[in-house]
PAZAPA-4460 file (N, C-alpha, C; in steps of 0.05 Angstrom, whole numbers, plus 32768, in hexadecimal, padded with zeros to 4 digits):
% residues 66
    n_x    n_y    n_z   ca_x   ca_y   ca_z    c_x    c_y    c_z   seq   type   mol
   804D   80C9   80DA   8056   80E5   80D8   8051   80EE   80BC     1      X     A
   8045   8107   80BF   803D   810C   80A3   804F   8125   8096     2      X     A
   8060   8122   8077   806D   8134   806A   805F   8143   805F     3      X     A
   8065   815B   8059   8058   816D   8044   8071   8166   8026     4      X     A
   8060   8161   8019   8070   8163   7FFA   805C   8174   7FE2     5      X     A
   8070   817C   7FCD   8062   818C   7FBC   8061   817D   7F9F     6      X     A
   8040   817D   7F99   803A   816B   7F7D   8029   8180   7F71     7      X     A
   802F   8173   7F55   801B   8186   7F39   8004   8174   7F30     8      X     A
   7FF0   8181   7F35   7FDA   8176   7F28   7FC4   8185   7F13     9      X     A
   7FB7   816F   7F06   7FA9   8186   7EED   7F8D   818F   7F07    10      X     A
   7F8D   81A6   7EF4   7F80   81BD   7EF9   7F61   81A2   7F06    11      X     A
   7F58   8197   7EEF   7F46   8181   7EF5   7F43   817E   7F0E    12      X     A
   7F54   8166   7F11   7F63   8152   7F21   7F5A   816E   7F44    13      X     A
   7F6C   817D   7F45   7F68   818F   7F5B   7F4F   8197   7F5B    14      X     A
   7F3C   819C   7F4F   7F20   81AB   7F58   7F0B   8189   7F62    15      X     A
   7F1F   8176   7F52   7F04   8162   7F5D   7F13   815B   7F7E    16      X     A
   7F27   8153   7F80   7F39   8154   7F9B   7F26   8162   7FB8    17      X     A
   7F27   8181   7FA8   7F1A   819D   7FB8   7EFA   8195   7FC2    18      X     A
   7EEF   818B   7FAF   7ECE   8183   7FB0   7ECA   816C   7FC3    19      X     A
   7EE0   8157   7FC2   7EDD   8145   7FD2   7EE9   8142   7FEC    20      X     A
   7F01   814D   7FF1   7F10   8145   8005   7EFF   815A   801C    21      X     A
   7EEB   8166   801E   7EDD   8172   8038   7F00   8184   803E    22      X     A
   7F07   8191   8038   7F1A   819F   8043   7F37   819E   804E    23      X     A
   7F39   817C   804A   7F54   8171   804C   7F61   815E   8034    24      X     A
   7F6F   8171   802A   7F70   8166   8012   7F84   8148   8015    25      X     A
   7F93   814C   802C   7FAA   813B   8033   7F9B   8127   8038    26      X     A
   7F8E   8121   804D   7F7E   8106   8055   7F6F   80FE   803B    27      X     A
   7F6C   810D   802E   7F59   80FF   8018   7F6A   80EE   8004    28      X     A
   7F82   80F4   8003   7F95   80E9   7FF7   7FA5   80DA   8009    29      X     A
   7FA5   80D7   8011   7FB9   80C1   802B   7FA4   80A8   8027    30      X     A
   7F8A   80AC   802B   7F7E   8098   802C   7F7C   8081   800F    31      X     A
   7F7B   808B   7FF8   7F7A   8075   7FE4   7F94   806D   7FE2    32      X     A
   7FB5   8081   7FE2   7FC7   8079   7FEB   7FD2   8068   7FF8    33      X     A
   7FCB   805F   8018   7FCE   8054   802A   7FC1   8035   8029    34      X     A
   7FA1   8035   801A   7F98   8020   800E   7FA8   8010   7FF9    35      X     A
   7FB2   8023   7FE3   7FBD   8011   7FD5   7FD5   8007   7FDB    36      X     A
   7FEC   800A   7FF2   8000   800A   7FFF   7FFB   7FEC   8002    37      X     A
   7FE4   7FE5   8016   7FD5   7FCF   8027   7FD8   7FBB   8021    38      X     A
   7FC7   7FCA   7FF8   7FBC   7FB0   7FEA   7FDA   7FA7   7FDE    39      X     A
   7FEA   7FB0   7FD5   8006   7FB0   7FCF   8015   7F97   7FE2    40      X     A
   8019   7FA5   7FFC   8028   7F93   8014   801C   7F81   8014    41      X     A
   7FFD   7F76   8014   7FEE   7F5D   800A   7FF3   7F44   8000    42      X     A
   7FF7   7F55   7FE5   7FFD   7F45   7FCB   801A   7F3D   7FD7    43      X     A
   802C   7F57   7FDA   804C   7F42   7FDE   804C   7F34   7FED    44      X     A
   803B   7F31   800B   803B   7F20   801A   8037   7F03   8017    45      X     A
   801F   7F07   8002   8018   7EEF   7FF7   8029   7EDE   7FE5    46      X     A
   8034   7EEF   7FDF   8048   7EE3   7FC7   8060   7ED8   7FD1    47      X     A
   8063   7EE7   7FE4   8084   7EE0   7FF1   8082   7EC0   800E    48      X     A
   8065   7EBF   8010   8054   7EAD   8020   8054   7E8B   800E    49      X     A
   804F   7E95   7FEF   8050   7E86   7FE1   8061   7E73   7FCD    50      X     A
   8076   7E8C   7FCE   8093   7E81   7FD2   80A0   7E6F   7FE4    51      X     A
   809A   7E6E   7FFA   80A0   7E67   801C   8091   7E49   8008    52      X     A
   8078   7E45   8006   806F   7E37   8009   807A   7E1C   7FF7    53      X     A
   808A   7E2F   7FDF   808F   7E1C   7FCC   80B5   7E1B   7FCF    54      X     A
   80B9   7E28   7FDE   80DC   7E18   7FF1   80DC   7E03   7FFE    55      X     A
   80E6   7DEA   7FF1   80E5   7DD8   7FFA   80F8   7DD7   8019    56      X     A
   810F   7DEB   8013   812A   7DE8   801E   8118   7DF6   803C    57      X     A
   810A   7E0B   803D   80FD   7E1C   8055   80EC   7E14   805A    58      X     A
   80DE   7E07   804C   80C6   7DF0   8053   80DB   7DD4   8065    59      X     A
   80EC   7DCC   8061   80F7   7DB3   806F   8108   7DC6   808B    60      X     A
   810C   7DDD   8088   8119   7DF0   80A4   8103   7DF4   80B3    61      X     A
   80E9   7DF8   80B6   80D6   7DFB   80BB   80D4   7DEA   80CC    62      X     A
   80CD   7DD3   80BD   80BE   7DBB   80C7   80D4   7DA8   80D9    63      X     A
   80EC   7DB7   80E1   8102   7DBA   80F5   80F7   7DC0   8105    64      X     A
   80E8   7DD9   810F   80E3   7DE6   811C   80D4   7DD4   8131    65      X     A
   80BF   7DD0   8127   80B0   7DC0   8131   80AF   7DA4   813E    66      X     A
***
């Protein structure tokens, strides 16, 4: 679901926006947005994966499981 919100940008910044985004300026910005979101959730995933990995205590609950 997509919000409308209101941002300031330099004068710049908006005419290169205009040149590129083919007429939607929103999608053109959602998209590097939404990428770096990705690459973000990634990294924490990884990290919080690698945590896991070095709990000994959830590492021995685990291997309960099984």
């Amino acid at each position: 679901m997509k919000q409308k919100i209101a941002i300031a940008l330099d004068r710049d910044l908006l005419s290169f926006i205009d040149r590129q985004a083919q007429g939607n300026r929103s999608d053109y910005l959602n998209s590097p947005i939404a990428q770096e979101r990705r690459k973000i959730l990634e990294q924490e995933t990884i990290a919080a994966l690698q945590a896991d990995i070095q709990d000994l205590e959830y590492q021995a609950e685990i291997a309960q499981w099984g």
